[in-house]
C-alpha positions in Angstrom: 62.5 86.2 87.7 60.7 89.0 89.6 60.6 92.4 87.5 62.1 94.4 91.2 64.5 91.4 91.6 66.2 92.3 88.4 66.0 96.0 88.3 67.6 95.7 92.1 70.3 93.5 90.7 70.7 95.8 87.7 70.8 99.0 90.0 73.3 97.0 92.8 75.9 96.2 89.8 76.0 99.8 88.8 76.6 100.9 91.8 79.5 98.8 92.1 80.7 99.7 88.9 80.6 103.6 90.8 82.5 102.2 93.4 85.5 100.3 91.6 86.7 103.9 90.5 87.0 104.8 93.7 90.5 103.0 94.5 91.7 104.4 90.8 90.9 107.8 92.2 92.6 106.9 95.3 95.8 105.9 93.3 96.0 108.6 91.1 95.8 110.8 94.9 98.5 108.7 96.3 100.8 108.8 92.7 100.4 113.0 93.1 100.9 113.1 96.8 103.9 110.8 96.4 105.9 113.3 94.3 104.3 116.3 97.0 106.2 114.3 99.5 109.3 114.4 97.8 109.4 117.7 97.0 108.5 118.8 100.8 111.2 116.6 101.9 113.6 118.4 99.7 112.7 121.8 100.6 112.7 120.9 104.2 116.3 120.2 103.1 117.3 123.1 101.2 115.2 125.4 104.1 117.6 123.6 106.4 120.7 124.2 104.4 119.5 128.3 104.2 118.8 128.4 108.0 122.4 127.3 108.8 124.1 129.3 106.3 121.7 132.3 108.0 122.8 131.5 111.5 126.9 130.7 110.6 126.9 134.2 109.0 125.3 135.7 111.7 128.0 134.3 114.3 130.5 135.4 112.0 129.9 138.9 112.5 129.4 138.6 115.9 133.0 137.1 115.8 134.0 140.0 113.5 132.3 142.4 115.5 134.4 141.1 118.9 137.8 141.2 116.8 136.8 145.2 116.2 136.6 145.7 120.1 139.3 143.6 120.8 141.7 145.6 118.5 140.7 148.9 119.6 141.1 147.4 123.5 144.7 146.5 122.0 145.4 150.2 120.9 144.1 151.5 124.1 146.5 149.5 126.1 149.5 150.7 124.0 148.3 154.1 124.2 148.1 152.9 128.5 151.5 151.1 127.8 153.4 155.3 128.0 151.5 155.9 131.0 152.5 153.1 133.2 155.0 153.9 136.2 154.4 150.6 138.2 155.5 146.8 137.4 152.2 145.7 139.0 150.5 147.8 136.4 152.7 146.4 133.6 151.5 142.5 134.3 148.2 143.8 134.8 148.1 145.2 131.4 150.3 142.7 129.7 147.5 139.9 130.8 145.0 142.0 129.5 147.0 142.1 126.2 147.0 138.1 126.6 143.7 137.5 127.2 142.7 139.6 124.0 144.8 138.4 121.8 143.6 134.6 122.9 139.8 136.0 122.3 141.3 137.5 118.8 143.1 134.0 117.4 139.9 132.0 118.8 137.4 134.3 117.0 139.5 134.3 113.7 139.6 130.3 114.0 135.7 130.3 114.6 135.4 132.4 111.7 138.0 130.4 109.3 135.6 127.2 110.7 132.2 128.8 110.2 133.1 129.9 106.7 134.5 126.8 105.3 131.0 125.0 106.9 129.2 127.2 105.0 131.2 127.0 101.7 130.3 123.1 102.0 126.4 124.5 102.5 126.9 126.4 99.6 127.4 123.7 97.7 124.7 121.4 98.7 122.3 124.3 98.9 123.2 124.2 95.3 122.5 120.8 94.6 119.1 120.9 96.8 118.1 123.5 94.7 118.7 121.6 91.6 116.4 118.4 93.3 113.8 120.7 94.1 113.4 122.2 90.6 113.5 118.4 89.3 111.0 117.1 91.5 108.8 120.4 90.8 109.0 119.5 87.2 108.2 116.1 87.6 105.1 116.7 89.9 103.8 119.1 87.1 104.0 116.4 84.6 102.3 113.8 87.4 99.8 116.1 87.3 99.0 116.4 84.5 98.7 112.8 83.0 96.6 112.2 86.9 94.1 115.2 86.2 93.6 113.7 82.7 93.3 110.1 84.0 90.7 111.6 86.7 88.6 113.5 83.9 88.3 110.1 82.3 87.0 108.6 85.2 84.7 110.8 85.9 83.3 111.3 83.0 82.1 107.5 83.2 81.1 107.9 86.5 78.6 110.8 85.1 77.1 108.2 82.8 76.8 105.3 85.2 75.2 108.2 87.7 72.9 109.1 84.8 71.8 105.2 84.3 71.5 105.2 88.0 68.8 107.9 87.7 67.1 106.0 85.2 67.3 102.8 87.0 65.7 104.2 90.5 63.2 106.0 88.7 62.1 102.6 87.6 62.0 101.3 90.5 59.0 101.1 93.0 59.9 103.8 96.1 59.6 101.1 98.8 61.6 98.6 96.8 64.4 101.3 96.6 64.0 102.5 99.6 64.8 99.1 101.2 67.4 98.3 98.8 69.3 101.4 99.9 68.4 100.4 103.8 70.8 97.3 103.6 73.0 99.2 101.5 74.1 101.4 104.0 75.6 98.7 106.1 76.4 96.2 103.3 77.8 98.7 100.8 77.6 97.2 97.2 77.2 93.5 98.4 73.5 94.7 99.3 72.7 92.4 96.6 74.8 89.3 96.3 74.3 85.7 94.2 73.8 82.7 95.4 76.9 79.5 94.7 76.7 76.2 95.8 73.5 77.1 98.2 75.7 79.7 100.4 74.9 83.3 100.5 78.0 85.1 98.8 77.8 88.3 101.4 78.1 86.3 104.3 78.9 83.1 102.8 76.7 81.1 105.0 75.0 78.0 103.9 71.3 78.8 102.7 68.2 76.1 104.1 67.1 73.7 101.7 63.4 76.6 102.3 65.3 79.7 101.3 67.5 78.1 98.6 64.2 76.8 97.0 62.6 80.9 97.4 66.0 82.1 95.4 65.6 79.4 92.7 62.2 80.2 92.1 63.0 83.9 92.1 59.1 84.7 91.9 60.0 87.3 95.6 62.6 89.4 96.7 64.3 86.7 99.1 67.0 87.7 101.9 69.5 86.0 103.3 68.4 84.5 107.2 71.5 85.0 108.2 72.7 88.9 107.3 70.0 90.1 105.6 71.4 90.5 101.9 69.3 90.3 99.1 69.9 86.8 97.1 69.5 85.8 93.7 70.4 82.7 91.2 73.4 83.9 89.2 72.6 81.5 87.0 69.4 82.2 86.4 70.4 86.2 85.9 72.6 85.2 82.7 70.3 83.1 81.6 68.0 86.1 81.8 
């Protein structure tokens, strides 16, 4: 087989030994993010839960507030009750009386209403808090065991990017340089065998001409039909 055939095939299956931790590092992403997810949800949740609590206590003491005016309105109009001489000013201020007192038995219902809503709050807030602290602690342990899964991979990585040093460095400069041409489109089937005379990139069927090239395996041979570099896997074990 030709020497840069086989360097180029040794070079294009550690590459792709680079590459196949890339969806392992893409899982371990995804496994981490998962439990971020979770836990954003949940505070979302327990934000939520504080926001409405916030705003029901603040309409309480508006309410409270109103009752405060409307009982001091309700002491002016008996101090105004001594003063009145006419029956048109009696109505008058008997409607007023009415009116407040409505306003008073609405605001102590809103209040009864908002409280109990936010009792119910309370308790889920409670609850939410509880999830938030469990999904914290489980991200922390997902964490963990990912980052020490992702050490592991890198640290092979490192090596196989070492050996790739080595590899390029034996390699002529124009044969790499046209190896990493094609790569750049083909990714790591840049260099792909050949089974049952088809081209395993593009899996078309080679001519009797180029099939014969590949078996010999005296040139660097491409494929006619996408360009890929071809070799005889049989011929490479046998190697």
């Amino acid at each position: 087989m030709n020497k840069h055939l086989k360097e180029l095939i040794d070079l294009a299956k550690n590459d792709q030994a680079i590459d196949s931790y890339n969806p392992q590092l893409e899982a371990a992403d995804k496994k981490v993010a998962k439990v971020q997810k979770k836990i954003d949800a949940a505070q979302a949740e327990l934000d939520g839960l504080n926001r409405d609590i916030e705003e029901n206590e603040a309409k309480v003491k508006t309410f409270e507030e109103q009752l405060t005016l409307l009982n001091e309105q309700l002491a002016a109009n008996a101090k105004k009750l001594k003063e009145i001489s006419t029956e048109k000013e009696m109505k008058a201020l008997s409607l007023e009386e009415d009116i407040a007192k409505e306003k008073m038995t609405f605001a102590n219902e809103e209040i009864e209403r908002l409280q109990a809503i936010n009792e119910t709050k309370k308790a889920l807030l409670d609850e939410a808090n509880e999830k938030v602290n469990a999904l914290t602690t489980e991200f922390d342990a997902v964490n963990k065991e990912v980052s020490a899964q992702k050490a592991e991979i890198e640290k092979s990585k490192a090596e196989l990017f070492v050996k790739r040093e080595e590899l390029s460095r034996n390699l002529e400069q124009k044969v790499l340089a046209f190896y990493e041409k094609i790569r750049i489109w083909a990714g790591n089937t840049a260099v792909v065998p050949v089974k049952k005379q088809a081209c395993y990139g593009c899996y078309m069927k080679l001519n009797d001409k180029t099939y014969a090239e590949v078996i010999k395996g005296d040139e660097i041979v491409n494929c006619p039909h996408c360009g890929r570099i071809l070799y005889l896997e049989s011929v490479t074990e046998e190697a």
